[in-house]
C-alpha positions as CSV (number, residue, x, y, z in Angstrom):
1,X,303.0,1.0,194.4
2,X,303.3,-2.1,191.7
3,X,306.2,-1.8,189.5
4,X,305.9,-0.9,186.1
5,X,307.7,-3.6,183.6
6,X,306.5,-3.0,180.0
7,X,304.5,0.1,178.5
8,X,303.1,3.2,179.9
9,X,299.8,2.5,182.2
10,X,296.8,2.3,179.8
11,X,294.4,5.5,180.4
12,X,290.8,4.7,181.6
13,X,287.5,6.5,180.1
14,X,287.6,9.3,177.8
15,X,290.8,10.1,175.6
16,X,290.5,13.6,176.2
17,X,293.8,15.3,176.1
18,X,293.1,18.7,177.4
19,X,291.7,17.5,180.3
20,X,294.7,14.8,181.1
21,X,296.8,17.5,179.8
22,X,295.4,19.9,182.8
23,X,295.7,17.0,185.3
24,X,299.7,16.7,184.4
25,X,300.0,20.4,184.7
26,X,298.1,20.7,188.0
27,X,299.7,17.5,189.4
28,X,303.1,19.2,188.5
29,X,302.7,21.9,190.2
30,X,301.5,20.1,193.3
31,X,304.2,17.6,193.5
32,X,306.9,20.5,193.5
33,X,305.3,21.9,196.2
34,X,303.9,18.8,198.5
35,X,306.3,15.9,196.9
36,X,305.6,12.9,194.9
37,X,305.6,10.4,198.0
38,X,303.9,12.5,200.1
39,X,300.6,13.3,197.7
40,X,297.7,10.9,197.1
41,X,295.2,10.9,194.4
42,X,292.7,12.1,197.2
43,X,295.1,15.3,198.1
44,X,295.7,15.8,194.3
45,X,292.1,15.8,193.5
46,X,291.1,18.6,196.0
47,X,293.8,20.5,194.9
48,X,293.1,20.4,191.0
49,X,289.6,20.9,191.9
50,X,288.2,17.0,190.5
51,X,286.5,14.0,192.0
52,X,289.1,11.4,192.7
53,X,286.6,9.4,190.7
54,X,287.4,12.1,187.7
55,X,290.6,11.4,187.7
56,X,290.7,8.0,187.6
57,X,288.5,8.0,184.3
58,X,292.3,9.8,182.9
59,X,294.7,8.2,184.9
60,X,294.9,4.6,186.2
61,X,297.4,5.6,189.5
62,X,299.1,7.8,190.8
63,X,302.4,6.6,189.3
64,X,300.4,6.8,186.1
65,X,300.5,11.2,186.5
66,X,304.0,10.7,187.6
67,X,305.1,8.4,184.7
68,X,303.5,11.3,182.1
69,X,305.6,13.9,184.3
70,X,308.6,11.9,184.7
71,X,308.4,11.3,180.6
72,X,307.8,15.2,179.8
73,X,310.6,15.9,181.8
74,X,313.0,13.4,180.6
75,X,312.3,14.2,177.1
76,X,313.6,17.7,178.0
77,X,316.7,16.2,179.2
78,X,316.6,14.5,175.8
79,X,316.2,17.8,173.7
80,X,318.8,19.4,175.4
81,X,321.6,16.5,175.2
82,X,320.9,16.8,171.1
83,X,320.6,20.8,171.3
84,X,324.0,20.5,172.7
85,X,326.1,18.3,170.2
86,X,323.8,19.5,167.3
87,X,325.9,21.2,164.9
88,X,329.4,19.9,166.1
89,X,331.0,18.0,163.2
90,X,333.8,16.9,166.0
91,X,332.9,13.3,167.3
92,X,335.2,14.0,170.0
93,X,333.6,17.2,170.5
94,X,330.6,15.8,170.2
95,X,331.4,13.4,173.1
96,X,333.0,15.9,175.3
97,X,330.1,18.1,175.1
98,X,327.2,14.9,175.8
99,X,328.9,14.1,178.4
100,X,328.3,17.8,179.6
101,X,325.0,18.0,179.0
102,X,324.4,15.2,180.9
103,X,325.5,15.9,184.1
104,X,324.4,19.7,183.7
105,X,321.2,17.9,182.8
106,X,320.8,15.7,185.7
107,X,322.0,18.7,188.2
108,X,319.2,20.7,187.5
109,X,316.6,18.3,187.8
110,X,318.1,17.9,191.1
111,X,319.1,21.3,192.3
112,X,316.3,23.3,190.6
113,X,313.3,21.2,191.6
114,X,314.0,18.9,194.5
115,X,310.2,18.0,194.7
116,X,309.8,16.8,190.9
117,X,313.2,14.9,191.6
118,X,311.2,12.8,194.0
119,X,309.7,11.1,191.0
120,X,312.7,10.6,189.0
121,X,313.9,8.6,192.0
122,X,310.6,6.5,192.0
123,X,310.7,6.0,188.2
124,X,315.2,4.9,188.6
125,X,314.4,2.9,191.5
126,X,311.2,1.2,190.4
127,X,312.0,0.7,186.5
128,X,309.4,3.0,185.4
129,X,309.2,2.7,181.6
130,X,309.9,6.4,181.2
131,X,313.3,5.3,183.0
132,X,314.0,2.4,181.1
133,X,313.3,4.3,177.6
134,X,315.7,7.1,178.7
135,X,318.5,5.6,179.3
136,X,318.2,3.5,175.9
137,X,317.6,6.7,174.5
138,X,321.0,7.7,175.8
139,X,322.5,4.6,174.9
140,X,321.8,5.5,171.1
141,X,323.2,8.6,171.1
142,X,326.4,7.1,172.1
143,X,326.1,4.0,169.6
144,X,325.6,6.6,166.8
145,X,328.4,8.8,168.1
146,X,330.6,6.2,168.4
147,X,329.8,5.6,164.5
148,X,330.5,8.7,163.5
149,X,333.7,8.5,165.2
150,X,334.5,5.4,163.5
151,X,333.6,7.1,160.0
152,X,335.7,9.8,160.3
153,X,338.9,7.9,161.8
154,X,338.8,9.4,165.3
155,X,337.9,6.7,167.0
156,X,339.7,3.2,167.0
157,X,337.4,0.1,165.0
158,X,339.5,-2.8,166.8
159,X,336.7,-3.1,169.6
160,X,333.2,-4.6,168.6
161,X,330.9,-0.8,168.9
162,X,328.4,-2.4,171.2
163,X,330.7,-3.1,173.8
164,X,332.3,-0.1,173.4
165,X,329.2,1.8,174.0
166,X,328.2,-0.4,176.5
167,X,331.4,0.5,178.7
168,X,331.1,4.4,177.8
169,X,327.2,4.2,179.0
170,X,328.4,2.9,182.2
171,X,331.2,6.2,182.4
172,X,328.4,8.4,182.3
173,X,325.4,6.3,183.9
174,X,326.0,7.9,187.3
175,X,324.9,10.8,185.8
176,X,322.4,9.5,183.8
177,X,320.5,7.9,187.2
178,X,318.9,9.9,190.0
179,X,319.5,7.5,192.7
180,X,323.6,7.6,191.8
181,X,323.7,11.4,191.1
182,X,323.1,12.0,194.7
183,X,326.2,10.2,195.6
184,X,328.1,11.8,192.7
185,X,327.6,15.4,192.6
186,X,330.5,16.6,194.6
187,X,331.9,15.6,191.5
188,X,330.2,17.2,188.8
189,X,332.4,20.4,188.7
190,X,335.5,18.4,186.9
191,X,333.6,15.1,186.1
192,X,332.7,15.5,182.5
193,X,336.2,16.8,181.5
194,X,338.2,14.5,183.3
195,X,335.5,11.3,182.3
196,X,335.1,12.2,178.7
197,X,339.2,13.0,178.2
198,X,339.9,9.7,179.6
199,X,337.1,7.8,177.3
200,X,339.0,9.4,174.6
201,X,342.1,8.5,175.0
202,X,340.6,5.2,175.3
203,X,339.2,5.5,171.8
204,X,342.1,7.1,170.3
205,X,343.2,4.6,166.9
């Protein structure tokens, strides 16, 4: 499988998007139950019930379904990280409960749906751009946190912001990455209280 560097794979044929949009759901659905590795577009065609030929006209690859699956569900992850510090005019709250989400986040991808995790593993480990765009997307929710912070006087201003943020993402990026959360979730019970206190303290004026 070739490594994607820059944008999404370009579609081929036809922009239709109710029948991509039926490929993503049946590919879904397949994956959870046969695996990302394991499944080719030959194995994905029968199942969905199209020429491998079809599919190709939508979809450049295989990774190209998985990068459209892998970007749905990471934009999920997304919605609920905001859904949980939406509404919290506490930046430390604000931080406390991120951190949360995160991890709560990242355990049920993993827990819930161990053959859709498959392909966040591929998309970590091979720099998918749905990868790459997430965890800038988490990234920014710290930077503008961190400004908030600074605004209202909870946070200390000595330290240039994007290092700050930098360091924080790198707290919370083994939760943020699939390949890492396996190695970390004996953790997860106590981690975001114990990670998010101490980053705190750090950033206490």
């Amino acid at each position: 499988m070739n490594n994607a560097t820059s944008s999404p794979p370009a579609t081929r044929g036809p922009a239709d998007h109710d029948v991509r949009a039926q490929i993503v759901v049946a590919a879904t659905e397949h994956f959870s139950q046969y695996g990302y590795e394991k499944t080719t577009v030959s194995d994905l065609a029968k199942a969905i019930g199209f020429s491998k030929a079809y599919i190709y006209k939508f979809f450049e690859s295989k990774q190209a379904i998985g990068e459209m699956i892998c970007s749905n569900c990471l934009r999920e992850i997304q919605a609920g990280i905001r859904a949980a510090i939406d509404g919290v005019e506490s930046p430390p709250e604000k931080l406390r409960r991120m951190f949360k989400a995160i991890v709560d986040s990242g355990l049920r991808l993993f827990f819930q749906d161990r053959k859709l995790y498959e392909i966040a593993i591929s998309a970590a480990s091979e720099r998918w751009p749905s990868a790459i765009a997430h965890e800038e997307c988490i990234r920014q929710m710290l930077l503008e946190l961190l400004k908030q912070g600074r605004e209202s006087g909870d946070f200390e201003r000595k330290t240039p912001i994007d290092e700050t943020a930098a360091a924080i993402y790198l707290v919370v990026y083994p939760y943020v990455n699939p390949l890492i959360l396996r190695l970390s979730a004996d953790h997860t019970d106590r981690a975001p209280a114990q990670l998010s206190g101490l980053v705190l303290r750090s950033l206490s004026p």
